[in-house]
C-alpha positions, 0 to 999 in steps of 0.5 A: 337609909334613913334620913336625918332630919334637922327640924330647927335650927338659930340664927348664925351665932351672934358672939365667939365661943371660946376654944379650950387648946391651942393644938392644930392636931391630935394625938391618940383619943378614946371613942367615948362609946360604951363598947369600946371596951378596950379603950382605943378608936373604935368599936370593933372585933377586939372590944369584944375579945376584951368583954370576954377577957373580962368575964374570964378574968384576964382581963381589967374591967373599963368604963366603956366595957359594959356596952348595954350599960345594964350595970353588969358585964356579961355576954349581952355586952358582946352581943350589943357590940356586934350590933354596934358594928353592924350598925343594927342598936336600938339604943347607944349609950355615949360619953357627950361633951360635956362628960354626960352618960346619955343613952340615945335611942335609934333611929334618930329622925327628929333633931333640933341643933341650937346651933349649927356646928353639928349640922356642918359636921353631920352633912361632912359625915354624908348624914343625910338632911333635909328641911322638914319646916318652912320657918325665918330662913338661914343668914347663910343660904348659899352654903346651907341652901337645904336649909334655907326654910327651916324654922327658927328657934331663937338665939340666944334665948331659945324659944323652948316651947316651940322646941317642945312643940317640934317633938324631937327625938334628940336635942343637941346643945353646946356646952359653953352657953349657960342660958342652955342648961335651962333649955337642957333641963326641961327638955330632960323633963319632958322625955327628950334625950339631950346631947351636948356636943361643941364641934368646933373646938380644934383640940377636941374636934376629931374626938367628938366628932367621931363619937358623934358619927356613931350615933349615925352608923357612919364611923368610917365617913369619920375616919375619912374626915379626920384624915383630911383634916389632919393630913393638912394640919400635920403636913403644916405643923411639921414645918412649923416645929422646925421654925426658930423662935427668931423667925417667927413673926410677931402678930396681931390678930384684931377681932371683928366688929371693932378695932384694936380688940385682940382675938384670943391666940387660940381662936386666931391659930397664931401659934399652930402656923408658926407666928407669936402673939403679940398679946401672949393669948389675952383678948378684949380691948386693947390700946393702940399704943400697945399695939404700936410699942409691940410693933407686929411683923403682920396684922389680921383683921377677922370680920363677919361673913356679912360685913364683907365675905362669904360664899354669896359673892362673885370671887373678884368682888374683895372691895368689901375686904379691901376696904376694911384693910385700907382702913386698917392700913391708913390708921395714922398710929400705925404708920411706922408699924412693921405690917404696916411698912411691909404690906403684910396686914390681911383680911380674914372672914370669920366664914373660914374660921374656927368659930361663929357658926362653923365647926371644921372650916378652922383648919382652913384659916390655919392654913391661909395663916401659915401661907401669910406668916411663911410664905417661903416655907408654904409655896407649894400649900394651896388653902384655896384648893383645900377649901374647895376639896373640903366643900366638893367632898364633904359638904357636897355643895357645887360652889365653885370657889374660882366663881364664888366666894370671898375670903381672904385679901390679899393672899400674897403680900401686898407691897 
């Protein structure tokens, strides 16, 4: 098996990158792979019953069907699928994120990730990594304790020269940041293959994600992945869909840092555990007196991991988040708010949510969501037991989440 090794990685991201769909799950998606010639979820036996269908006639030529991407689909096309499927290319050629064909040499040994979505992703897919060099360590050593050395590339300038210098096989850039595409273009320039991969948008994750696995051989690490994360979200959207309008709660989910600034309803997964946004989506500053006259049935504050939360603390160390909720609860034109009469005002660290440096932990703060916004409907759904899973089984770490870890405060409802 060969190892994959990640050679450079940024400092935590240091701004919120913006979800693009508001959806907790997914509905059928294309495998952007060329050789996926039938246009379904993988690359398989049928993709290459298609290529001959199309070389026979019967069949309608798409645009993942011509697998070696020479131009012309032909009986190479078969032969570069069954290589596929064994896991034995020396070259894939792939659809990014960012809608670009790039075609990958393989083995990939050498990567710079700008930022840390794919390597959270990777380590789920059981991709092996490793630190290659001693550099300004990770903010987040206790859950990417492996790469606690590696060195730093910069954010949110990246230091391209020193990216030169790495001599990656691949680099690997969100799409979102447009001070990227200058990154993307030299190294482009320079003979380096680039892949533009977000993995951390809820609508789109399953997709890349397994698009992404295949550059890895590990699609059917994928599968399991995706069935975790969607028999959770599934489970929890079905009970949502049957939620009247009426009983939804009215919430406000106030960003990090500052207060009274509204953090968008997709990055807060207000709507997938069935509550309403008080601010029909919009983010940035808001008025306290917006928020008092709208008079939200439950108030969430997300903060940094730094500030108060995280893995590194002792599990019954929530003074951290306990004060930023006195805070909130003590705020003199709240006082007759509903959250604020009813206890209902809870503390989420952005370590478990669908942004900043993570990529698939956001279902988890769907799930504390839905166990604050209806907790009758959701008694018997354990976030912390899934947390624990997601860790255990596919990030392989010994954290165990009754010893270590602050989060959320409180779980119930405080009165």
């Amino acid at each position: 098996m060969n190892t994959y090794r990640i050679v450079a990685l940024m400092m935590l991201l240091a701004s919120l990158t913006l979800f693009t769909g508001t959806s907790a799950t997914e509905e059928d998606f294309t495998l952007k792979v060329f050789g996926n010639a039938n246009m379904d979820e993988a690359v398989d036996e049928e993709d290459i019953e298609y290529v001959l269908g199309i070389i026979g006639g019967t069949n309608e030529a798409t645009e993942l069907a011509d697998a070696n991407y020479d131009g012309v689909i032909d009986e190479m096309d078969t032969a570069q699928i069954e290589l596929i499927m064994r896991g034995g290319e020396k070259e894939l050629t792939i659809i990014d994120s960012a809608n670009r064909i790039v075609t990958v040499k393989k083995p990939i040994e050498r990567m710079v990730c700008i930022l840390l979505h794919p390597v959270e992703t990777m380590r789920a897919l059981g991709v092996p990594v490793e630190e290659t060099i001693v550099g300004q360590g990770l903010t987040d050593s206790v859950f990417y304790p492996e790469l606690s050395n590696v060195q730093n590339v910069g954010w949110p300038s990246p230091n391209i020269e020193e990216i030169l210098a790495l001599h990656p096989d691949v680099v690997i850039l969100h799409t979102f940041f447009d001070q990227l595409d200058q990154v993307q273009e030299v190294c482009e320039k320079a003979g380096i293959t680039v892949l533009r991969f977000n993995l951390n948008y809820p609508n789109s994750y399953n997709d890349e994600a397994k698009t992404f696995s295949y550059l890895f051989g590990k699609s059917t690490e994928a599968e399991d992945l995706i069935d975790f994360r969607e028999s959770v979200l599934n489970s929890i959207q079905a009970t949502v869909e049957k939620i009247p309008e009426d009983d939804r709660p009215k919430v406000y989910y106030e960003d990090r840092r500052v207060s009274y600034a509204s953090l968008n309803s997709e990055y807060a997964n207000i709507e997938s555990a069935g509550g309403i946004d008080i601010f029909n989506g919009a983010s940035g500053s808001v008025n306290p007196e917006d928020v008092v006259a709208r008079n939200p049935d439950i108030i969430v504050k997300v903060v940094t991991y730094t500030e108060a939360g995280g893995y590194q603390l002792n599990a019954d160390d929530t003074a951290g988040l306990e004060a930023i909720r006195a805070e909130i609860m003590s705020r003199p034109e709240l006082q007759n708010v509903n959250a604020v009469k009813t206890g209902k005002v809870y503390v989420i660290s952005s370590e478990i949510c669908g942004f900043y440096s993570n990529s698939c932990r956001g279902f988890l703060q769907i799930a504390y969501n839905a166990k604050w916004f209806h907790p009758e409907l959701f008694e018997d759904l354990d976030p912390n037991a899934i947390h624990q899973e997601y860790l255990t089984r596919f990030q392989g770490l010994d954290i165990d989440l009754d010893e270590n870890g602050v989060f959320v405060y409180p779980l119930e409802k405080t009165t």
